[in-house]
PAMIGU-871547 format. One record per residue: residue in three letters; x, y, z of N, C-alpha, C in turn. Coordinates in steps of 0.05 Angstrom, whole numbers, always signed. Example, Ala and Ser with C-alpha at 12.3 -4.5 7.8 and 13.67 -1.06 7.14 Angstrom:
<recs>
ALA|+264|-114|+156|+246|-90|+156|+264|-66|+156
SER|+257|-45|+142|+273|-21|+143|+258|+1|+157
</recs>
This chain:
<recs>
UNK|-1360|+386|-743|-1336|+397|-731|-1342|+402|-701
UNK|-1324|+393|-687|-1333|+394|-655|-1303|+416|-642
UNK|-1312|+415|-612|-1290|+435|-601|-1267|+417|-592
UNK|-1239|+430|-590|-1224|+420|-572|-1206|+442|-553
UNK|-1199|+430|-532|-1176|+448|-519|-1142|+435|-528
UNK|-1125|+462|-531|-1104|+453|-538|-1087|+461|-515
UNK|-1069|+444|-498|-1059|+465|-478|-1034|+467|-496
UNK|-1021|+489|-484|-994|+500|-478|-975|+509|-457
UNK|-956|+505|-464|-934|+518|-432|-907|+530|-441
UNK|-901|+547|-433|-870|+566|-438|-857|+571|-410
UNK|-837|+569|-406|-821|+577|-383|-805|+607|-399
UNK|-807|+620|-390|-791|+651|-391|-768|+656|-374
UNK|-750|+668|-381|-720|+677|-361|-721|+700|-343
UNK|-736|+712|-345|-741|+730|-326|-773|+749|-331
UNK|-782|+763|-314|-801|+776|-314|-799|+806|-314
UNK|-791|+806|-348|-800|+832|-363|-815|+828|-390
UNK|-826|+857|-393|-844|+857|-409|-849|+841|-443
UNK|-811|+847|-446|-802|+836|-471|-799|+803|-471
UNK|-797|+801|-446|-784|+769|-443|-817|+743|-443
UNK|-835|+767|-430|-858|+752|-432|-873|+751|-451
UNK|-876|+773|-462|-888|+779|-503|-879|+762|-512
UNK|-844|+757|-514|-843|+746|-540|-837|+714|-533
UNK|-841|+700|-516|-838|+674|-494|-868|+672|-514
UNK|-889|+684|-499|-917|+673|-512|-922|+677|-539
UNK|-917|+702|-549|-916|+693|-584|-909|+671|-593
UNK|-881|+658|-580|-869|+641|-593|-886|+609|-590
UNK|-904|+609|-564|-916|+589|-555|-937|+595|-574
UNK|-962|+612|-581|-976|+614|-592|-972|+604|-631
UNK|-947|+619|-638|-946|+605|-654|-941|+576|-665
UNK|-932|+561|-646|-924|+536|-641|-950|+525|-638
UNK|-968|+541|-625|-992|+522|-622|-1007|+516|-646
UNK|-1008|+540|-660|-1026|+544|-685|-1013|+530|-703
UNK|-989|+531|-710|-968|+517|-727|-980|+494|-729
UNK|-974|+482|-711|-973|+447|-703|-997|+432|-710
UNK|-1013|+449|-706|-1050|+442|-710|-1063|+455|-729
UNK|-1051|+465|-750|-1062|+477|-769|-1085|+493|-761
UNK|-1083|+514|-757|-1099|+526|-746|-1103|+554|-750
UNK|-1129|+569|-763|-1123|+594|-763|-1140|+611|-746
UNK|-1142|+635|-736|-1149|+656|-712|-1185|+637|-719
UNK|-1193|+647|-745|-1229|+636|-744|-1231|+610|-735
UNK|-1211|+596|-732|-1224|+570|-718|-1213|+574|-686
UNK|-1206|+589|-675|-1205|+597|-647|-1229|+604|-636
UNK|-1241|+598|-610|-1265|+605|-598|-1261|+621|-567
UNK|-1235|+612|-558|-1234|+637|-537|-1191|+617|-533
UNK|-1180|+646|-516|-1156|+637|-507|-1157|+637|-477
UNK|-1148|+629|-458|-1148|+632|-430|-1111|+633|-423
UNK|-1101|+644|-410|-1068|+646|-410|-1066|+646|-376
UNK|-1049|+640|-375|-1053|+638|-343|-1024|+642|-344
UNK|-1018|+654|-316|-993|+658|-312|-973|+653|-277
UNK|-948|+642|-270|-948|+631|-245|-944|+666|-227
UNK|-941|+662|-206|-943|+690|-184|-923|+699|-187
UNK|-897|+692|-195|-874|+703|-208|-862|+725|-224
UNK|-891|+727|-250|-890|+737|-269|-918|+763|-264
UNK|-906|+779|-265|-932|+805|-269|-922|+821|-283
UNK|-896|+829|-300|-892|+858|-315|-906|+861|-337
UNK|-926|+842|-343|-949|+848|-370|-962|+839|-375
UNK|-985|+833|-383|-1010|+818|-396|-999|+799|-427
UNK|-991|+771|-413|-975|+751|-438|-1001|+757|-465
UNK|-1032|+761|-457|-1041|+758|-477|-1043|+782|-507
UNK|-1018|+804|-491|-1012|+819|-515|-994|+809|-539
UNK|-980|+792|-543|-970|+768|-554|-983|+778|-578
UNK|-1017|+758|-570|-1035|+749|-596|-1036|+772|-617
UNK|-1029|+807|-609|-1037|+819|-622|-1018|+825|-644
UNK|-996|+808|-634|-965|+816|-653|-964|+795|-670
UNK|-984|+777|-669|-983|+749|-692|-990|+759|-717
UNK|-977|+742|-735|-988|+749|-761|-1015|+734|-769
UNK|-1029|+740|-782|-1057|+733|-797|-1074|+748|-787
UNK|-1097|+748|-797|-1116|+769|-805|-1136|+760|-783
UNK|-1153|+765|-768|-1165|+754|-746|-1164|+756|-714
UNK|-1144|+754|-713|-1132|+757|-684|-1140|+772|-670
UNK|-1147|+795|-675|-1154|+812|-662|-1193|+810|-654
UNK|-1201|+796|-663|-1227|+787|-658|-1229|+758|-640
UNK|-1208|+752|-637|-1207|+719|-610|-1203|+733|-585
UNK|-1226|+723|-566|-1227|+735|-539|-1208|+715|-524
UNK|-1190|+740|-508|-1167|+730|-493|-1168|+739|-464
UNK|-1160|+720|-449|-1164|+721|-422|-1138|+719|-407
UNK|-1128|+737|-391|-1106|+729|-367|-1118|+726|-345
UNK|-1101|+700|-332|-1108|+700|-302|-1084|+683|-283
UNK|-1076|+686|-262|-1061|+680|-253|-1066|+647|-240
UNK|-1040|+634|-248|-1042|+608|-242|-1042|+606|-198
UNK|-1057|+575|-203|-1054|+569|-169|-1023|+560|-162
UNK|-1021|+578|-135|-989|+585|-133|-984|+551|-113
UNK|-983|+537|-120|-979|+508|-114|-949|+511|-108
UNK|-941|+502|-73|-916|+493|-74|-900|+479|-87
UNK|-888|+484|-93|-856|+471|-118|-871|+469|-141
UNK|-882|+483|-144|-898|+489|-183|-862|+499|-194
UNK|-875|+491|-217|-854|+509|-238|-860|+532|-243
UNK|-831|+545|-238|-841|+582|-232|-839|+590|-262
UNK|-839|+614|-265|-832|+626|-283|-850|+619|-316
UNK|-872|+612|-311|-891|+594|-341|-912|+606|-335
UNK|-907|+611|-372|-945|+625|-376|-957|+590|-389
UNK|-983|+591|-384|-994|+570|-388|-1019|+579|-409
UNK|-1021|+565|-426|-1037|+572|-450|-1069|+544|-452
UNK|-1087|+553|-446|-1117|+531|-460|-1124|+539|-482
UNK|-1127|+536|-508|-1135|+552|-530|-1160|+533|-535
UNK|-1182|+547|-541|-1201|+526|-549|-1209|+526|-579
UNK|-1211|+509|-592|-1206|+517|-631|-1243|+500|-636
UNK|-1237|+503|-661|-1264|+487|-669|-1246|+472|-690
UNK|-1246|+440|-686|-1236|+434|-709|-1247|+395|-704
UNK|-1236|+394|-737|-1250|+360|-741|-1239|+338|-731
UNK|-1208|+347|-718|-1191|+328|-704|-1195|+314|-691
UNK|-1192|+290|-678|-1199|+275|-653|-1177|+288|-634
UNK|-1181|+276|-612|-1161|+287|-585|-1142|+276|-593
UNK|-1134|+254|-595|-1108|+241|-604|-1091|+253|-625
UNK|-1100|+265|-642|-1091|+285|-668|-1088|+312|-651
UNK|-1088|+329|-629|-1084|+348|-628|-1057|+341|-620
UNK|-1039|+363|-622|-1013|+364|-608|-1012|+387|-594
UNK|-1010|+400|-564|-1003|+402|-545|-973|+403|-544
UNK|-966|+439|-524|-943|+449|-548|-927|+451|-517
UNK|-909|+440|-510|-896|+450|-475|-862|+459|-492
UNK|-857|+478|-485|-828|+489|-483|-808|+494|-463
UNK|-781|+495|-466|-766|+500|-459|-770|+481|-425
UNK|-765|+502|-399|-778|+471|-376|-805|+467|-383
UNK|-828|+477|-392|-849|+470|-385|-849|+440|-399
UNK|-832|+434|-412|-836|+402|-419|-837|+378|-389
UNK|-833|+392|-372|-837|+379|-332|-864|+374|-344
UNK|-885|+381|-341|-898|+388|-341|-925|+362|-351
UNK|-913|+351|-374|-928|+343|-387|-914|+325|-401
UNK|-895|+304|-398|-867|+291|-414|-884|+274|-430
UNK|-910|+268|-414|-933|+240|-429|-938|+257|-463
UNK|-946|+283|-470|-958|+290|-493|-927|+307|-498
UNK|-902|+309|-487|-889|+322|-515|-869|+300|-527
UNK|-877|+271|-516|-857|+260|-533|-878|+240|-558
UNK|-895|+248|-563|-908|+236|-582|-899|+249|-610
</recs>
Protein backbone atom coordinates (compact mmCIF):
# COMPACT_ATOMS: atom_id res chain seq x y z
CA UNK A 1 0.00 0.00 0.00
CA UNK A 2 1.62 3.29 -0.96
CA UNK A 3 0.60 7.11 -0.34
CA UNK A 4 -1.42 9.38 -2.48
CA UNK A 5 -2.55 13.02 -2.50
CA UNK A 6 -6.11 13.69 -3.33
CA UNK A 7 -6.80 17.31 -4.15
CA UNK A 8 -10.00 19.17 -3.65
CA UNK A 9 -11.71 22.55 -4.28
CA UNK A 10 -15.12 24.34 -3.09
CA UNK A 11 -16.09 27.83 -3.97
CA UNK A 12 -18.31 29.26 -1.02
CA UNK A 13 -20.99 32.32 -1.34
CA UNK A 14 -19.84 34.33 1.11
CA UNK A 15 -17.48 34.46 4.14
CA UNK A 16 -19.25 33.27 7.17
CA UNK A 17 -18.73 30.86 9.53
CA UNK A 18 -21.73 28.66 8.49
CA UNK A 19 -21.14 29.11 4.82
CA UNK A 20 -17.51 27.89 5.18
CA UNK A 21 -18.13 24.69 7.65
CA UNK A 22 -20.56 23.41 5.74
CA UNK A 23 -18.95 24.31 1.87
CA UNK A 24 -15.95 21.97 3.37
CA UNK A 25 -17.90 19.23 4.96
CA UNK A 26 -19.56 18.87 1.87
CA UNK A 27 -16.09 18.75 -0.11
CA UNK A 28 -14.64 16.45 2.42
CA UNK A 29 -17.28 14.17 2.15
CA UNK A 30 -17.18 14.01 -1.54
CA UNK A 31 -13.64 13.34 -1.23
CA UNK A 32 -13.87 10.30 1.00
CA UNK A 33 -17.05 9.16 -0.81
CA UNK A 34 -15.53 8.97 -4.16
CA UNK A 35 -12.32 7.09 -3.03
CA UNK A 36 -13.53 4.87 -0.63
CA UNK A 37 -11.93 6.00 2.04
CA UNK A 38 -12.04 5.89 5.75
CA UNK A 39 -10.43 8.62 8.50
CA UNK A 40 -7.54 5.41 9.28
CA UNK A 41 -6.42 5.55 5.89
CA UNK A 42 -5.86 9.40 6.09
CA UNK A 43 -2.27 10.51 6.98
CA UNK A 44 -2.52 14.27 7.30
CA UNK A 45 -5.17 17.05 5.70
CA UNK A 46 -3.72 20.46 4.58
CA UNK A 47 -6.81 23.07 3.66
CA UNK A 48 -5.85 26.14 2.36
CA UNK A 49 -7.92 28.96 1.95
CA UNK A 50 -8.00 32.26 -0.72
CA UNK A 51 -7.44 35.96 1.30
CA UNK A 52 -11.11 36.42 0.95
CA UNK A 53 -12.18 34.06 3.41
CA UNK A 54 -11.11 34.39 7.24
CA UNK A 55 -14.50 34.00 9.46
CA UNK A 56 -13.18 30.38 10.50
CA UNK A 57 -10.88 27.61 10.42
CA UNK A 58 -12.59 25.38 7.15
CA UNK A 59 -10.75 22.51 9.00
CA UNK A 60 -13.53 22.44 11.73
CA UNK A 61 -15.68 20.73 9.06
CA UNK A 62 -13.65 17.38 9.67
CA UNK A 63 -14.92 17.33 13.20
CA UNK A 64 -18.74 17.33 12.16
CA UNK A 65 -18.09 14.22 9.77
CA UNK A 66 -19.49 11.15 10.53
CA UNK A 67 -17.19 7.99 11.34
CA UNK A 68 -15.22 7.09 14.06
CA UNK A 69 -11.60 8.47 13.65
CA UNK A 70 -11.58 11.86 12.60
CA UNK A 71 -10.76 13.28 15.27
CA UNK A 72 -7.23 11.66 15.34
CA UNK A 73 -6.27 12.99 11.39
CA UNK A 74 -3.94 15.92 11.76
CA UNK A 75 -5.39 18.99 10.03
CA UNK A 76 -3.78 21.95 8.86
CA UNK A 77 -5.07 25.58 7.70
CA UNK A 78 -3.20 27.88 5.74
CA UNK A 79 -3.85 30.52 3.54
CA UNK A 80 -3.62 30.19 -0.22
CA UNK A 81 -1.03 32.48 -2.55
CA UNK A 82 -3.17 35.54 -3.29
CA UNK A 83 -2.31 35.29 -7.19
CA UNK A 84 -3.94 37.95 -9.30
CA UNK A 85 -7.28 36.85 -10.90
CA UNK A 86 -7.19 33.55 -8.74
CA UNK A 87 -10.55 32.33 -8.00
CA UNK A 88 -11.76 33.99 -4.94
CA UNK A 89 -13.81 32.72 -2.52
CA UNK A 90 -12.28 28.58 -2.43
CA UNK A 91 -11.11 26.54 0.26
CA UNK A 92 -8.67 24.17 -1.31
CA UNK A 93 -8.28 20.72 0.14
CA UNK A 94 -4.61 18.07 -0.30
CA UNK A 95 -5.71 15.05 1.66
CA UNK A 96 -3.01 12.53 1.78
CA UNK A 97 -4.61 8.78 2.27
CA UNK A 98 -2.65 5.55 2.29
CA UNK A 99 -4.22 3.45 -0.25
CA UNK A 100 -3.55 0.58 -3.07
CA UNK A 101 -4.88 2.79 -5.90
CA UNK A 102 -2.76 3.97 -8.74
CA UNK A 103 -2.97 7.82 -9.53
CA UNK A 104 -5.20 7.24 -12.30
CA UNK A 105 -7.86 5.55 -9.97
CA UNK A 106 -7.96 8.43 -7.56
CA UNK A 107 -10.74 10.92 -8.24
CA UNK A 108 -10.11 14.48 -7.31
CA UNK A 109 -13.27 16.25 -6.13
CA UNK A 110 -13.59 20.32 -7.64
CA UNK A 111 -17.12 21.89 -6.90
CA UNK A 112 -19.33 24.30 -7.71
CA UNK A 113 -16.58 27.20 -9.63
CA UNK A 114 -13.76 25.41 -8.41
CA UNK A 115 -14.38 23.07 -11.42
CA UNK A 116 -12.03 26.46 -13.31
CA UNK A 117 -9.74 25.06 -11.78
CA UNK A 118 -9.01 21.75 -12.87
CA UNK A 119 -11.70 20.87 -16.04
CA UNK A 120 -8.64 18.14 -17.10
CA UNK A 121 -9.60 15.72 -13.73
CA UNK A 122 -13.41 16.61 -13.20
CA UNK A 123 -14.54 15.44 -16.46
CA UNK A 124 -13.21 11.93 -16.18
Amino acid sequence: MGMRGIRGAITVEADTREEIVSSTKWLLEEMVSRNDIIPEDIASVIITTTEDLNSTFPAQAARLLDGDGWQYVPLMCAREIPVPGGLPLCVRVMMHVNTGKTAKEIQHVFLRDAVKLRPDLTNR
